[in-house]
C-alpha positions in Angstrom: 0.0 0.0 0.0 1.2 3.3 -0.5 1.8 5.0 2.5 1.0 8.7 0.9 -2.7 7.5 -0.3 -2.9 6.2 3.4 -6.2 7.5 5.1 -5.1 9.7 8.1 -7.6 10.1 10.7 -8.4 13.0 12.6 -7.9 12.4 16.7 -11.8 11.6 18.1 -12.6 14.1 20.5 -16.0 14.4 23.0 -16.7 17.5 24.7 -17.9 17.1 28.7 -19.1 19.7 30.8 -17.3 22.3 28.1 -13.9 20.5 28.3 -12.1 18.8 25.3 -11.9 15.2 25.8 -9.2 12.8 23.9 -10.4 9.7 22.4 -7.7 7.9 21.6 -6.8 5.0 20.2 -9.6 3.7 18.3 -11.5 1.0 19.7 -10.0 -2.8 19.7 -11.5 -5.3 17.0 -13.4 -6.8 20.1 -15.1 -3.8 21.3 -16.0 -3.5 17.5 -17.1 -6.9 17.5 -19.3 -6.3 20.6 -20.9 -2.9 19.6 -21.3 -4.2 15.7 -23.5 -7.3 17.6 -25.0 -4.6 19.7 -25.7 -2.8 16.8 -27.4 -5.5 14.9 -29.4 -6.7 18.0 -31.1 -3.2 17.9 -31.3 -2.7 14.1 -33.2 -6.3 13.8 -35.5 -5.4 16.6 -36.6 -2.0 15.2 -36.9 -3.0 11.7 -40.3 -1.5 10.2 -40.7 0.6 13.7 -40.2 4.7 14.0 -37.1 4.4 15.7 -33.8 4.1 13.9 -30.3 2.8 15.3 -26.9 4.2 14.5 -23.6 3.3 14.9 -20.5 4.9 15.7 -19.4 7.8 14.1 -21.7 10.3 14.8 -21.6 13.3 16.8 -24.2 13.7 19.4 -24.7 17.4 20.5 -26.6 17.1 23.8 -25.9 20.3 24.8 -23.9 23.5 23.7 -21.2 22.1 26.0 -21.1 17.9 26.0 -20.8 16.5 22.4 -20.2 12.7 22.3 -19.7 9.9 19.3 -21.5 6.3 21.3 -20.7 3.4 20.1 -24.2 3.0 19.5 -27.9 5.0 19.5 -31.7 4.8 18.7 -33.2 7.6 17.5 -36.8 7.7 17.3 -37.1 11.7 17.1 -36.0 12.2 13.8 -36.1 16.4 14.0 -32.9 15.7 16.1 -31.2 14.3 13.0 -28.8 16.5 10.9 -26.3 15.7 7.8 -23.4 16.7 10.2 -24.8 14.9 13.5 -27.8 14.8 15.9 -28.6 17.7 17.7 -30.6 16.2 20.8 -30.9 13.5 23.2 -30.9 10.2 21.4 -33.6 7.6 22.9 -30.8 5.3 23.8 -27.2 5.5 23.8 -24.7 2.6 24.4 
């Protein structure tokens, strides 16, 4: 692979009580493996109901001053949902 066409990630950060947290490094492949299951468990459930599930990667805005990315969420108010992350309290986050 060449190392210049390497994808170089920004550092994930979450923002509590106003204060810039570090989230660093990314999660193991077995904390993946548990949230993707996680994930899937919710997603199967909810299929053809209101609510919809996310996985990580999003940012959650739940105030002006604590932003988060959860491994995983259900959504079921969909006016919190915006192209560049959800602006609310999610239903559930894990």
């Amino acid at each position: 692979m060449n190392s210049n066409l390497a994808y170089k990630e920004k550092p994930r950060k979450e923002l509590l009580n106003g204060e810039t947290i570090l989230i660093s490094p990314r999660p193991s492949i077995d904390h993946n493996r548990v949230a993707s299951n996680i994930y899937y468990a919710f997603h199967t459930f909810l299929t053809n109901k209101p609510c919809e599930t996310f996985s990580d990667g999003a940012d959650v805005h739940l105030t002006e001053n604590d932003c988060v990315i959860p491994d995983v969420m259900i959504i079921c108010n969909k006016d919190i949902i915006k192209r560049n992350g959800v602006y609310g309290t999610p239903d559930l986050i894990v």
